[in-house]
C-alpha positions in Angstrom: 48.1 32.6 61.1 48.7 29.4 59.2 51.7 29.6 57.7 54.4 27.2 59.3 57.8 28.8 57.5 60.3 29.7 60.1 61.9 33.0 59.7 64.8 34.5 60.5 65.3 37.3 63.6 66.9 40.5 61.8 67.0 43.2 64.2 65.6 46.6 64.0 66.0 49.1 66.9 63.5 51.8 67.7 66.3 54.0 69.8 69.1 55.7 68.9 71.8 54.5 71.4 73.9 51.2 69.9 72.1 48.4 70.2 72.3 46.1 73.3 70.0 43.0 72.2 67.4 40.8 73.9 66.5 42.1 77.2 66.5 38.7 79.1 70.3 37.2 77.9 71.5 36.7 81.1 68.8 34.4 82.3 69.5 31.8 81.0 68.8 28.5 82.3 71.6 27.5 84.8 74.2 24.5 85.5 74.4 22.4 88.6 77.1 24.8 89.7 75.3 28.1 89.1 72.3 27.4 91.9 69.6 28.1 89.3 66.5 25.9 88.3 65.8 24.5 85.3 62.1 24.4 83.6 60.1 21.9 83.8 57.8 21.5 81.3 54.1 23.1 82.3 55.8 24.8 84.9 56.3 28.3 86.0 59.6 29.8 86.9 59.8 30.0 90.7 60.1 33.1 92.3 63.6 32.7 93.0 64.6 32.5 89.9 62.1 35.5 88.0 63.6 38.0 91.3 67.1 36.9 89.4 66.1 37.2 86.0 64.6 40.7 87.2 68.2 42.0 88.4 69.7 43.4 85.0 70.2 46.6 84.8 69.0 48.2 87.3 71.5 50.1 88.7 71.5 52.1 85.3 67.8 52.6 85.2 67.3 51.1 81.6 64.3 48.9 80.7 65.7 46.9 77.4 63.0 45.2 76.1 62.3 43.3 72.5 59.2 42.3 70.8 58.9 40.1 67.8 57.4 41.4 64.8 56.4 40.6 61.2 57.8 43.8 59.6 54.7 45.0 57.7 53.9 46.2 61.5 56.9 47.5 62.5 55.6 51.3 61.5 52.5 50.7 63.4 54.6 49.6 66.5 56.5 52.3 66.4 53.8 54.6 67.4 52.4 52.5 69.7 56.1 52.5 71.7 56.2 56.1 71.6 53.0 56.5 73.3 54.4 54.1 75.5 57.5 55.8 76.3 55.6 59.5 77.2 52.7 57.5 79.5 55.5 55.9 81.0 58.3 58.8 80.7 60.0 59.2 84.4 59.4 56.0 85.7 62.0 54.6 83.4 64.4 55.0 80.4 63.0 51.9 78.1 65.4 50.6 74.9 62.8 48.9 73.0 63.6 47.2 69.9 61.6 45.3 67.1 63.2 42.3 65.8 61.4 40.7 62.5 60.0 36.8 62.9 56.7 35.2 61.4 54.2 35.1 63.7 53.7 31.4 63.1 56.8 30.4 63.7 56.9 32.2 67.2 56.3 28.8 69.1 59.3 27.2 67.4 62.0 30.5 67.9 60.8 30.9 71.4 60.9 27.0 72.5 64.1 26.4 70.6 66.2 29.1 72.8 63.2 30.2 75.2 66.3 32.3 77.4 67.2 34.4 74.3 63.9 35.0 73.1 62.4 38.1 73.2 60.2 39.7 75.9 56.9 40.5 74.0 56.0 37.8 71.2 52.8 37.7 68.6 51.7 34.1 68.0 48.3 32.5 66.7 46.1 31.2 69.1 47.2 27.3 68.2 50.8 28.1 69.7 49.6 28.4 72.8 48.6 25.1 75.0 52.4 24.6 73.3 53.7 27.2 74.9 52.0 27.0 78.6 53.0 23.4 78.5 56.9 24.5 78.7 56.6 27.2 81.1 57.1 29.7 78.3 54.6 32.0 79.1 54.0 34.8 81.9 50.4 35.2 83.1 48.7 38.1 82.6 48.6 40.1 85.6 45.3 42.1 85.2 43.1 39.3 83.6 40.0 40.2 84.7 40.6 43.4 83.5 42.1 42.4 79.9 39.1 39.7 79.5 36.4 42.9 80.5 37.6 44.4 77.5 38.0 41.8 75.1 35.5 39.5 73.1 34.3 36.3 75.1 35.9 33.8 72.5 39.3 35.8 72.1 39.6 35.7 76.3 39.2 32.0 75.7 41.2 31.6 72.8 44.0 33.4 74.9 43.1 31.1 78.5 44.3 27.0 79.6 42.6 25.9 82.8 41.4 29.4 83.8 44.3 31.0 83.4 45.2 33.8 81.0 48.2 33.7 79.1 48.3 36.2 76.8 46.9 39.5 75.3 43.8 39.1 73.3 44.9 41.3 69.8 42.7 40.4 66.8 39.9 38.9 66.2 40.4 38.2 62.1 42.3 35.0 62.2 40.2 33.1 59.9 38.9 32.2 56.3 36.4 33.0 54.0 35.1 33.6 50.3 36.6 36.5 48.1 35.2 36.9 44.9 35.0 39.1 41.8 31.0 40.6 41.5 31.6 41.4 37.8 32.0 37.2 37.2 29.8 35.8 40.2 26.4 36.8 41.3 25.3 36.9 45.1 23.3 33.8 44.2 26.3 32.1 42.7 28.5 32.4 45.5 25.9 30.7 47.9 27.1 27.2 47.4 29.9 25.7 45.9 28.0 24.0 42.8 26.8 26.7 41.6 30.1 28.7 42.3 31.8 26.6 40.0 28.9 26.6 37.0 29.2 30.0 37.0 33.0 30.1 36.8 33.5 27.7 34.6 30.8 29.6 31.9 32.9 32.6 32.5 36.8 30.7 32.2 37.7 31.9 35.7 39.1 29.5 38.6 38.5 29.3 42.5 41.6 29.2 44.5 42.1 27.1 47.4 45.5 26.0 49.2 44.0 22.2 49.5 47.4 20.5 51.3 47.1 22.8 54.2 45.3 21.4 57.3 44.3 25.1 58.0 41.7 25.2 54.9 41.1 20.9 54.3 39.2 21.3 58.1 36.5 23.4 56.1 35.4 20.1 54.4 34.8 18.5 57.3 34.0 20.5 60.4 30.3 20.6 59.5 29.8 16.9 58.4 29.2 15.0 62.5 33.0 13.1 61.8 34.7 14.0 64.5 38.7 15.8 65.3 40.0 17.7 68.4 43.1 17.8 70.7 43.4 15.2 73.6 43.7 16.6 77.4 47.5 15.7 76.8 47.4 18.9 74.7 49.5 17.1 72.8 48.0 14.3 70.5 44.8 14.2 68.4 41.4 12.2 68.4 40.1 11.8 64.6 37.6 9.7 62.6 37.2 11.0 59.4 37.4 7.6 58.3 34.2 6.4 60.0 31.9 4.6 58.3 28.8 5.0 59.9 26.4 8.2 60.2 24.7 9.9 57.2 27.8 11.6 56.0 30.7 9.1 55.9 34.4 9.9 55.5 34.4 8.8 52.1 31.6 10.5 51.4 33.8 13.8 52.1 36.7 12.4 49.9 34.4 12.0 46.9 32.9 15.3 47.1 36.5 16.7 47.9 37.4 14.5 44.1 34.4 16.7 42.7 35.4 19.6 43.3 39.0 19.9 42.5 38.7 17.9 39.3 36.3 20.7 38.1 38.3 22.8 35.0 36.7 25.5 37.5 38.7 25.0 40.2 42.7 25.5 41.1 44.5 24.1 44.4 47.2 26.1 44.5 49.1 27.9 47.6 47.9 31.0 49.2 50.6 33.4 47.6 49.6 32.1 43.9 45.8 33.3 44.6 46.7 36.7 44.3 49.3 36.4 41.5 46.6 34.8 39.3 43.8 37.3 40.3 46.5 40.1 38.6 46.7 37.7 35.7 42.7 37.9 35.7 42.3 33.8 36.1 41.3 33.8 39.0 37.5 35.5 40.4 37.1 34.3 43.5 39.4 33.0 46.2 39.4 31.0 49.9 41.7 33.3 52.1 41.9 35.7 55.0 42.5 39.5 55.7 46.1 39.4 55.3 45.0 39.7 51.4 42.4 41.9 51.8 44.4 44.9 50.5 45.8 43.0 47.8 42.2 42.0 46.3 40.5 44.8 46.6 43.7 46.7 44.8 43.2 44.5 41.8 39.1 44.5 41.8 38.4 47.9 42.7 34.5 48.2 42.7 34.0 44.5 42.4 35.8 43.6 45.1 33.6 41.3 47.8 33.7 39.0 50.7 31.4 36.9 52.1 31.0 33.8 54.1 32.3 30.2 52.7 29.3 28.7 50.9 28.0 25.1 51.3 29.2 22.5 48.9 27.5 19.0 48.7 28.4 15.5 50.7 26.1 12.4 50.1 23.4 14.1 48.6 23.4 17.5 50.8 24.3 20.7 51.2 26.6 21.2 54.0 27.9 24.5 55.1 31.7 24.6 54.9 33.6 25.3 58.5 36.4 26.7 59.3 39.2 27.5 61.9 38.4 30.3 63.4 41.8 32.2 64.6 42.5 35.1 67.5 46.2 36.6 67.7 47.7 38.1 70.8 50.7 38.8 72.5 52.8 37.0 74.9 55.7 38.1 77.6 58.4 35.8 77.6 58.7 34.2 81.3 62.1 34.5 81.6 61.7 38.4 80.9 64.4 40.1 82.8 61.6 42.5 83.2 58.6 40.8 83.0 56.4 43.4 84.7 57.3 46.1 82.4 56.8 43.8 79.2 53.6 43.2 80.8 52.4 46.6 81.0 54.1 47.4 77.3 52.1 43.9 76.3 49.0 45.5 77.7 49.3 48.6 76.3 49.7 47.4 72.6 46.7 45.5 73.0 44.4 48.2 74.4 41.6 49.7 72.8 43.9 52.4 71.1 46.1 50.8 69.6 43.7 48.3 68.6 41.9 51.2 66.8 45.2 52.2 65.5 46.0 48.4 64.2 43.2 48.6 62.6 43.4 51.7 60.5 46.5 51.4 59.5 47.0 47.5 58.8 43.0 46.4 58.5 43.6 43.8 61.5 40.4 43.2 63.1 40.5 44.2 66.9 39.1 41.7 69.7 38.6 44.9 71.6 34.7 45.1 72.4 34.7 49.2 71.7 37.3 48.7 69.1 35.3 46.0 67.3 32.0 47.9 67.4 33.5 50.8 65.7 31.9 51.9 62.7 34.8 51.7 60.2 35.3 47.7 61.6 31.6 46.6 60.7 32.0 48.6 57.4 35.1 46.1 56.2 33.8 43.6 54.4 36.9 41.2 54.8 36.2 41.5 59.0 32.4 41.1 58.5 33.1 37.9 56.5 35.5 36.6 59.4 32.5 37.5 62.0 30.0 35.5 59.4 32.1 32.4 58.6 33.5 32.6 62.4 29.3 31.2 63.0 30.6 28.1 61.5 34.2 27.5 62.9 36.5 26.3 66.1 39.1 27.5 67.7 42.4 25.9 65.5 42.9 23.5 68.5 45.3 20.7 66.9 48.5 18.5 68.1 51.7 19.0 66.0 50.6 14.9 64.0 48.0 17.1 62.7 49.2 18.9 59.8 51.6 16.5 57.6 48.7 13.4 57.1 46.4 16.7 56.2 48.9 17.7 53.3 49.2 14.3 51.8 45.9 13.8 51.5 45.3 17.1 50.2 47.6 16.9 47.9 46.2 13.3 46.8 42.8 15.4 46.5 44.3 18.1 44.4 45.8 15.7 41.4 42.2 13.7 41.6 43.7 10.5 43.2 45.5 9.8 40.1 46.2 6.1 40.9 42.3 5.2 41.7 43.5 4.4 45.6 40.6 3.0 47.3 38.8 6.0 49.2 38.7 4.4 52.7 42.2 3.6 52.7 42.6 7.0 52.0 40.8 8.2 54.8 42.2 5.6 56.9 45.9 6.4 56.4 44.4 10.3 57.0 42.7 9.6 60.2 45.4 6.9 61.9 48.1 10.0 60.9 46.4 12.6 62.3 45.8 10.5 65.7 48.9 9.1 65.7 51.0 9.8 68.9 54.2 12.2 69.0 56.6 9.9 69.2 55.4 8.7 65.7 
């Protein structure tokens, strides 16, 4: 997901014994005395040093194994452990215990102390060329039959040079339009002009967090300017600045200024959209699933979701893009028990507990069976995902990407209230986002 707040780990155990902590402690990375190897970045661990990170506890018998979690799932992972424990039961006695962290911040608590991180990890599919390129990440063991069962561009999503990573685990992990039927017609909600008219006749707003790269990319992934990650996996191309083609960058910035200086329209962050739909301001909203309970709480029968609509840039109509996300797990490499946090990774991913994810936290499986259920293409949230998803990338984007993003969004939200000439603007945009990582 997009949020980039890092949270604290405050432990939760799923076994009654007292609690021991992370299950790979002890293998941690070793001194010149100690005979162990360090990591080097975009490396594996040797084989060496996994058969000593695989020593533990043995002798007792005891699988201790943690997985990250945002707590809204613990519940849901609860179950899924305890269908874990009786396939398994005999083969092992497992401690398994849930630990709260944000899913987007998994990439920076695992990095930052990679040894003391825990075994099984969620993280957004951005995290993880990051993550491979540190030698954080143990590959799956039965890709081919993980990437059978999963949706084409979640297997990618999950894969760097053709190797898989990670377990594919939802499919949701993008944007779209929410809006309020009783205020907005199916008509209205087709582009962005008449979106607006129709708001601002009625007094309502349209919510959009504008200073997050994760929704500004919807202005301009549709327009020929260009953006992607480098080979180095690390820095950014960009040049929304250009000033040649039939849509120009500051072509985008002035349709950008139209919109937010509209009475009709609110930048504000995602959190506030659903505060002011419960004050009744707000009618329609850009944001994902995660709110797709709280909406449809507050608008009952007039609750819908759709596709982003088109807005217009020099004189057309452009379809708005998007990122289009995939979440999944991870095992940590330095697993004292990597092969059992595979199969525990594997099984909360399969198509049960993809089901199961679904029903009881409306996450959108990547599961091909689990996605073609009939409940899944009855959600309207996860059919506007599938419909926007049309128009979107995979959220492919080096670290320089997101601060340049936020300054000019936030430029864009007050209506460039010092009358800075547009392609500076864009210039100081594009030159940030490419800038190297050193700057």
């Amino acid at each position: 997901m997009k949020k980039r707040i890092m949270a604290g780990l405050l432990l939760t155990t799923v076994f009654c014994s007292a609690f021991i902590g992370c299950g790979n402690q002890q293998a941690a990375v070793g001194s010149e005395d100690d005979g162990m190897e360090a990591v080097v970045p975009g490396s594996e661990p040797s084989t060496e040093m996994a058969a000593m990170g695989n020593q533990g506890n043995t002798d007792s018998g005891v699988v201790q194994l943690t997985i990250w979690s945002e707590p809204d799932n613990f519940d849901t992972l609860n179950k899924m452990i305890d269908g874990f424990k009786q396939k398994y039961a005999g083969q092992a006695e497992f401690e398994i215990t849930l630990a709260e962290g944000s899913d987007a911040s998994t990439k920076d608590n695992l990095l930052g102390d990679i040894h003391n991180g825990a075994d099984i990890f969620p993280f957004a599919d951005d995290q993880l060329s990051a993550m491979v390129a540190a030698g954080a990440l143990y590959p799956v063991p039965n890709a081919d039959e993980v990437k059978s069962a999963n949706l084409e561009d979640a297997v990618t999503a999950a894969t760097i040079n053709d190797t898989l990573y990670a377990y594919p685990m939802t499919a949701d992990n993008g944007y779209f339009l929410y809006y309020d039927k009783s205020v907005l017609t199916e008509e209205d909600v087709q582009t962005m002009d008449g979106m607006l008219a129709a708001l601002g006749a009625a007094g309502k707003t349209l919510s959009m967090e504008l200073n997050s790269g994760w929704y500004l990319y919807s202005f301009f992934g549709n327009t020929g300017l260009e953006f992607g990650i480098n080979d180095d996996g690390v820095t950014n191309y960009c040049n929304w600045n250009s000033t040649e083609g039939d849509i120009k960058g500051v072509d985008v910035a002035q349709a950008i200024l139209n919109i937010t200086t509209n009475p009709a329209f609110v930048a504000q962050a995602d959190a506030s959209f659903i505060e002011q739909i419960k004050a009744g301001t707000v009618a329609a909203g850009i944001s994902g699933v995660w709110n797709d309970v709280s909406v449809r709480e507050v608008w009952g029968d007039n609750y819908r979701a759709v596709k982003l609509p088109t807005y217009t840039v020099a004189g057309q109509q452009v379809q708005m893009a998007s990122f289009k996300g995939y979440k999944m797990l991870g095992v940590n490499a330095y697993s004292k028990y990597p092969e059992w946090a595979a199969k525990l990774a594997d099984w909360l991913t399969n198509e049960e507990n993809q089901t199961l994810r679904f029903e009881e936290r409306g996450q959108g499986p990547s599961n091909i069976n689990a996605a073609a259920s009939d409940a899944v293409n009855q959600s309207p949230a996860i059919q506007a995902v599938l419909a926007q998803s049309e128009y979107g990338k995979l959220q492919r984007v080096g670290n320089a990407y997101w601060t340049p993003c936020s300054n000019f969004g936030n430029t864009m939200a007050a209506g460039n209230p010092t009358n800075q000439d547009l392609q500076e603007i864009m210039d100081t945009l594009a030159e940030g986002i490419s800038a190297s990582a050193a700057q």
